[in-house]
N, C-alpha and C positions, 0 to 999 in steps of 0.2 A: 504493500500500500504506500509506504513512504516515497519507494521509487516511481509510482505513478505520481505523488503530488510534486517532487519534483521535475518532472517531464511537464505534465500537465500547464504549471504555475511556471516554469521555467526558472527554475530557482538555484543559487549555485550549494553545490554538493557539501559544504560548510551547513549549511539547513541544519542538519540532524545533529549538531554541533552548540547550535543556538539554546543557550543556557534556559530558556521558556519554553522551549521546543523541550527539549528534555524535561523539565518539572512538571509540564501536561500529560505528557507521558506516561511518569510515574504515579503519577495522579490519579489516570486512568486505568494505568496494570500495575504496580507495585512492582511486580516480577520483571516488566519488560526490563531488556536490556540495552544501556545505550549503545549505539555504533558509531563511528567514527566515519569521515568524508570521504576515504577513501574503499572503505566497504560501501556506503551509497552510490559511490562513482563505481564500483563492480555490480553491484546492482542492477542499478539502470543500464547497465551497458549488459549486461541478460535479459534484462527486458526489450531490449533491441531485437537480440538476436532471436528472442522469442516472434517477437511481432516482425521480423525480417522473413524467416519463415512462412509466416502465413501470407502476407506478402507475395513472397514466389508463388505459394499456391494457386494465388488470386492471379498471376500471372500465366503460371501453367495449363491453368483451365480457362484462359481467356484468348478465346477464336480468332479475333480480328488483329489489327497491328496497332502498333503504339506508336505517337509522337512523342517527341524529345525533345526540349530547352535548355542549352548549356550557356552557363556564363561564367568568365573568365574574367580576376581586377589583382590587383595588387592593392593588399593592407598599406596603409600612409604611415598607419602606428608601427609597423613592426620589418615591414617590407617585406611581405611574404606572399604571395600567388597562391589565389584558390583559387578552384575550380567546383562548379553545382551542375548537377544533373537530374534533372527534374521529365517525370516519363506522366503522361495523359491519356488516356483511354478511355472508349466508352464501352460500358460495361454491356450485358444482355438486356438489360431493361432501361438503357439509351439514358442512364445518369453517366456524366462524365465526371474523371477522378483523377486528380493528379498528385502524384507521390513524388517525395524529393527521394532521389536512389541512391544519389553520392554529394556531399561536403569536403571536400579533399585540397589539403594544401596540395600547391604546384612548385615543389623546389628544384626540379628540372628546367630545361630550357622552354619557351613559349612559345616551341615552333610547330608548324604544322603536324608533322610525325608523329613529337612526341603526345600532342593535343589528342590527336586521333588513338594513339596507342593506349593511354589511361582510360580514353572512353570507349573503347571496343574493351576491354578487360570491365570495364563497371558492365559494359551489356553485357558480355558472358556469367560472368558474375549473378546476374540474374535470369540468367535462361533466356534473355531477349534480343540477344543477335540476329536470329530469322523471322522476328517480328517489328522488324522497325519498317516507318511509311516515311516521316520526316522529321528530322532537327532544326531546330530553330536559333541562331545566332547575333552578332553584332556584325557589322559591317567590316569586320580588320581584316587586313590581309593574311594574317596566320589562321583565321577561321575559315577564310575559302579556300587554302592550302591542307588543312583538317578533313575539310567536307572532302574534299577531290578523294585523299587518302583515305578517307573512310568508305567512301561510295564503293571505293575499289573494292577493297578489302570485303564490304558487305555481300557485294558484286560474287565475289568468290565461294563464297560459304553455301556448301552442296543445301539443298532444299529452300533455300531460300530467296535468295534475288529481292530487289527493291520492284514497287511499282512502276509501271513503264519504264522500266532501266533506269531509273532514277530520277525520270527528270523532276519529280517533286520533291525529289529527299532534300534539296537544300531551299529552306524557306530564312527568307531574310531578316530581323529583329524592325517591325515597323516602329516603336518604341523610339530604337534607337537613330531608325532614318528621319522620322521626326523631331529628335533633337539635334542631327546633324543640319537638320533646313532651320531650326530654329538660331544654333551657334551661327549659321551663316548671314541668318537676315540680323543678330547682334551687334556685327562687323560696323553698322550703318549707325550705330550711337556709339559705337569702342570708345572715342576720346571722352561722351560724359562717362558712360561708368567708370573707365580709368577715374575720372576725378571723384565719382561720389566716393568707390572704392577708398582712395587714399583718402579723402575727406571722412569717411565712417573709423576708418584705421587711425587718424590721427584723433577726431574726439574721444576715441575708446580708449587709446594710450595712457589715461589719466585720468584719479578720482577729476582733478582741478579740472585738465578740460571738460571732463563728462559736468560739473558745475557750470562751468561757465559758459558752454552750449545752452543747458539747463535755461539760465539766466536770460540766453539769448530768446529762448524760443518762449517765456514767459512776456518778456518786454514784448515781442511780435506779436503777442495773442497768437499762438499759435495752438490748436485743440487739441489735452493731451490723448495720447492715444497709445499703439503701439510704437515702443522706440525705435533707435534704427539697426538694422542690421547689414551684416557681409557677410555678400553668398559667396556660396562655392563652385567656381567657372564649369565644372561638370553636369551640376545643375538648375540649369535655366529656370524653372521654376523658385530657385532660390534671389536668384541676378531677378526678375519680377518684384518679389518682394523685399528686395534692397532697396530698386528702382520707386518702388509707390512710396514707399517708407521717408525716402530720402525728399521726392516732391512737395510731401504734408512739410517738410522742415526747412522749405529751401529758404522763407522768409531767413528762420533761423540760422543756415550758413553764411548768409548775405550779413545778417546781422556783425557774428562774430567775425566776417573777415577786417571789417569796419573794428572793431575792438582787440582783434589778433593778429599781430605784424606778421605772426610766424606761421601762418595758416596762408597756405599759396597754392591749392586747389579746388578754387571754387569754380565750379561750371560756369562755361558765360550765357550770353543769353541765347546764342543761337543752339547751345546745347542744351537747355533747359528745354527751348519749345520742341528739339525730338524728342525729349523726356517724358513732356506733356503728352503728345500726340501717341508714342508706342502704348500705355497701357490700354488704349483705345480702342487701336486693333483690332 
């Protein structure tokens, strides 16, 4: 039970550790026994291998073919390459299900070959080598070096074959073609966000200026609301809500450039009115 609440709750393996977590415990059986983080962390990693199991089952007696979504990033915190494997099906009674298959650090190289070889070993792995229809990726060139290497490969494996010789196995990540048309049409405001950018970077650098921004945007009358934020260039959905953030306060950068010698990115006006006009759109 324990190892289901922390699967369930997503909790880290310390849990059953937790001085109140124990005293309830005992509370409730006298006899229980406490365990320690590293017996929960074998726990749960049996109740994997349990539920991986049935799992296959649900694969082995499932008729039709499976699509697949792999994505590939590098950790910022640690510099490490994972890779996700996530498989879709629809079952006899036309509910679709999709199970993540693999989580796997990638400390190999990020090249085609090796891409392709981890994920054909996860498909065998679960018995679904001669059941794949299509994959679904990002736009890189090491993923369309992957699919080729894979198509092949699949191509090969007696009983099996892809539909129409493949030509659907490789489906392309719409997700992320629409964030590549979105970073593109960006290009067209680069120099303001360059400036709000370092303008949000520099109020944040300090209690004082995060005060004396403050100051500015009371004197503006400016309506409080959400403060300002800095996105991150991968996602545009973030660079939006910097961009709207930053307009509610523009009274207020104008303000303090007027009162801050040392503040020397403030948008001008022709950057402002695309500022204006993009959240529009």
């Amino acid at each position: 039970m324990t190892s289901e609440i922390i699967i369930y709750h997503d909790l880290p393996f310390r849990y059953v550790e937790y001085e109140k977590v124990r005293a309830r415990n005992l509370y409730l059986n006298p006899d229980c026994k406490p365990i320690c983080r590293q017996t929960a962390a074998s726990d749960v990693y049996k109740k994997y291998l349990v539920e991986k199991e049935k799992l296959k089952e649900v694969f082995a007696n499932h008729h039709g073919r499976v699509c697949f979504t792999s994505d590939l990033w590098l950790s910022r915190a640690t510099m490490t390459g994972y890779i996700c494997l996530t498989a879709s099906f629809i079952d006899a009674s036309w509910i679709l299900h999709s199970r993540i298959l693999a989580f796997l650090d990638m400390n190999c190289a990020h090249t085609g070959e090796e891409l392709a070889r981890v994920v054909l070993e996860c498909l065998r792995d679960w018995g679904l080598e001669k059941k794949v229809f299509s994959i679904t990726l990002d736009n890189a060139s090491n993923n369309d070096s992957m699919q080729r290497n894979l198509n092949g490969q699949l191509q090969m494996i007696g009983g099996s074959g892809l539909v129409c010789d493949g030509k659907f196995f490789h489906v392309r990540c719409c997700a992320h073609i629409l964030n590549l048309i979105v970073k593109e049409g960006l290009l067209l405001a680069n120099d303001l966000l360059n400036d709000i950018r370092e303008s949000v970077r520099y109020v944040k650098a300090s209690p004082q200026r995060r005060n004396a921004f403050s100051a500015c945007a009371e004197r503006e009358k400016v309506k409080p609301g959400a403060g300002l934020s800095l996105d991150i260039k991968t996602r545009w959905n973030s660079t939006y809500d910097m961009l709207v953030r930053a307009l509610r306060y523009r009274k207020a950068f104008e303000s303090m450039e007027t009162f801050d010698p040392h503040y020397k990115t403030l948008p001008s006006q022709a950057e402002w009115d695309v500022g204006i006009k993009s959240p529009s759109c």
